[in-house]
C-alpha positions as CSV (number, residue, x, y, z in Angstrom):
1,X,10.9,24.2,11.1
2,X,11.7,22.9,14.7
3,X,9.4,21.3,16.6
4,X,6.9,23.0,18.8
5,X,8.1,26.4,17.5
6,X,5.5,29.4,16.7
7,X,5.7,30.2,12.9
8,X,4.8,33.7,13.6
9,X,7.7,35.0,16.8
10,X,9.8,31.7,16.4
11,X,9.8,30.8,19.9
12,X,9.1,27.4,21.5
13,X,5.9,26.5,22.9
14,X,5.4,24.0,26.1
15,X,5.0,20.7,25.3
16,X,2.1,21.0,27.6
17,X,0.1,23.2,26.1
18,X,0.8,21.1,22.6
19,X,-0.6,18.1,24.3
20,X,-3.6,20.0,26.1
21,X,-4.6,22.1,22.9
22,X,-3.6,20.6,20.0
23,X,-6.3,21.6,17.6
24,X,-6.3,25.7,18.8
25,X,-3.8,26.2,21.0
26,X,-2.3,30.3,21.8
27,X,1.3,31.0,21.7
28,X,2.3,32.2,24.8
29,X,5.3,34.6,23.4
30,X,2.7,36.5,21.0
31,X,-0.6,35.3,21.7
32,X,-1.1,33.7,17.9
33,X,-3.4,31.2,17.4
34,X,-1.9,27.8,16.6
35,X,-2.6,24.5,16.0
36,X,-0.8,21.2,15.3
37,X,0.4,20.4,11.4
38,X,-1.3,17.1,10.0
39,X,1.6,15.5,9.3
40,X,2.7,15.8,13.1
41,X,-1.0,14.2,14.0
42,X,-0.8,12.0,11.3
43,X,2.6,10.0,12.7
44,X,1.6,10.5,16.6
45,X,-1.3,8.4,15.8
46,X,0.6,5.6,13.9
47,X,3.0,5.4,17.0
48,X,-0.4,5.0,19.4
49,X,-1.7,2.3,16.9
50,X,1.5,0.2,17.0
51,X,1.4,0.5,20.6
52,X,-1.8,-0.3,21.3
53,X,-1.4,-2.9,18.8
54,X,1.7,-4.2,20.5
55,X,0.0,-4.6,23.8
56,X,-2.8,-6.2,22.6
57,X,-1.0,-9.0,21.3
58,X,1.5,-9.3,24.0
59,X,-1.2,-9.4,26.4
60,X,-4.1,-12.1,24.5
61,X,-3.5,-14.9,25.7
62,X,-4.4,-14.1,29.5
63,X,-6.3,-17.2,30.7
64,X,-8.0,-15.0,33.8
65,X,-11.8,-14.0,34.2
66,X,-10.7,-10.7,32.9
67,X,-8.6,-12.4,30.2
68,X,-10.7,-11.3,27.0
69,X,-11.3,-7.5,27.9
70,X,-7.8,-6.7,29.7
71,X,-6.0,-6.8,26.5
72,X,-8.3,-4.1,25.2
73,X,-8.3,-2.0,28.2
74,X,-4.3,-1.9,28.0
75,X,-3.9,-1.2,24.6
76,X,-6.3,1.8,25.2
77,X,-4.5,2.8,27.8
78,X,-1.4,2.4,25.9
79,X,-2.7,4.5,22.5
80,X,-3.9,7.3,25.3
81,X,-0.1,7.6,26.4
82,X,2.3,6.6,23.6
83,X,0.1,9.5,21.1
84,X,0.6,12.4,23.4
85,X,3.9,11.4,24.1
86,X,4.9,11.2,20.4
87,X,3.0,14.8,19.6
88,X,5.0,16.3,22.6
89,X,8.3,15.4,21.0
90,X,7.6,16.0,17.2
91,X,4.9,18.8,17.0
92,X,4.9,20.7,14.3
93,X,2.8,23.9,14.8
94,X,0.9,26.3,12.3
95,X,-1.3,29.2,12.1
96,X,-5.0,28.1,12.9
97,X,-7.2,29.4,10.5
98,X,-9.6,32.4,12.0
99,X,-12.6,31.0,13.7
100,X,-15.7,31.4,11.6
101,X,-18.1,34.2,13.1
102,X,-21.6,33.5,12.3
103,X,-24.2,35.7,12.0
104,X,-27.7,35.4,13.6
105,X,-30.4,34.7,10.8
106,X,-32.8,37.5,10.8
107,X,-36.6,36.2,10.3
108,X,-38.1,38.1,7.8
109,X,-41.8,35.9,7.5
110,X,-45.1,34.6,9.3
111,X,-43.8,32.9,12.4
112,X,-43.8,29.0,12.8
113,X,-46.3,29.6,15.6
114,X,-48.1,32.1,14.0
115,X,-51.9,31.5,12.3
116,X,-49.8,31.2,9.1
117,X,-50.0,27.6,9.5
118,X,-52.2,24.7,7.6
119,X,-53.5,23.1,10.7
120,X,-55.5,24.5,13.9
């Protein structure tokens, strides 16, 4: 399957909306609920790692005051771009399960603040 196309009308979907919504996003040819394929989270998140990993340990060794938290603060910032960038270009997309509809519990015995309890 290409990437970023709907399974159900087999059109495209904006890389926006990929990025935005990944978890339950609506196609905006047929209004199907989608969401991104593991696999496609799966190797966006190894590219963030290796990036953010790259960038810490290209930028250690700053002698600075900020020297020890600057590293961290890049790579960070660098997992918070390369992983969105990466899901935009290799999203695969599925059918998102129906959301689950709960049901309110009816109480059926003495109330909690009721004289039913132990202690008065």
């Amino acid at each position: 399957m290409a990437t970023r196309m709907c399974p159900h009308c087999g059109n495209t979907v904006p890389a926006t909306l990929v990025m935005a919504f990944s978890d339950g996003l609506e196609c905006p040819h047929c209004q199907t609920l989608l969401q991104v394929a593991n696999g496609s989270r799966m190797v966006a998140s190894a590219a963030g790692l290796v990036a953010a990993w790259l960038v810490w340990r290209i930028t250690r060794g700053s002698t600075n005051i900020l020297g020890f938290a600057l590293p961290v603060l890049f790579a960070v910032l660098a997992f918070g771009i390369v992983s969105p960038l990466v899901l935009a270009f290799t999203a695969g997309l599925r059918l998102a399960p129906p959301p689950q509809v709960f049901e309110p519990v009816a109480s059926h015995g003495p109330s909690v603040h009721g004289h039913a309890g132990g202690h008065h």
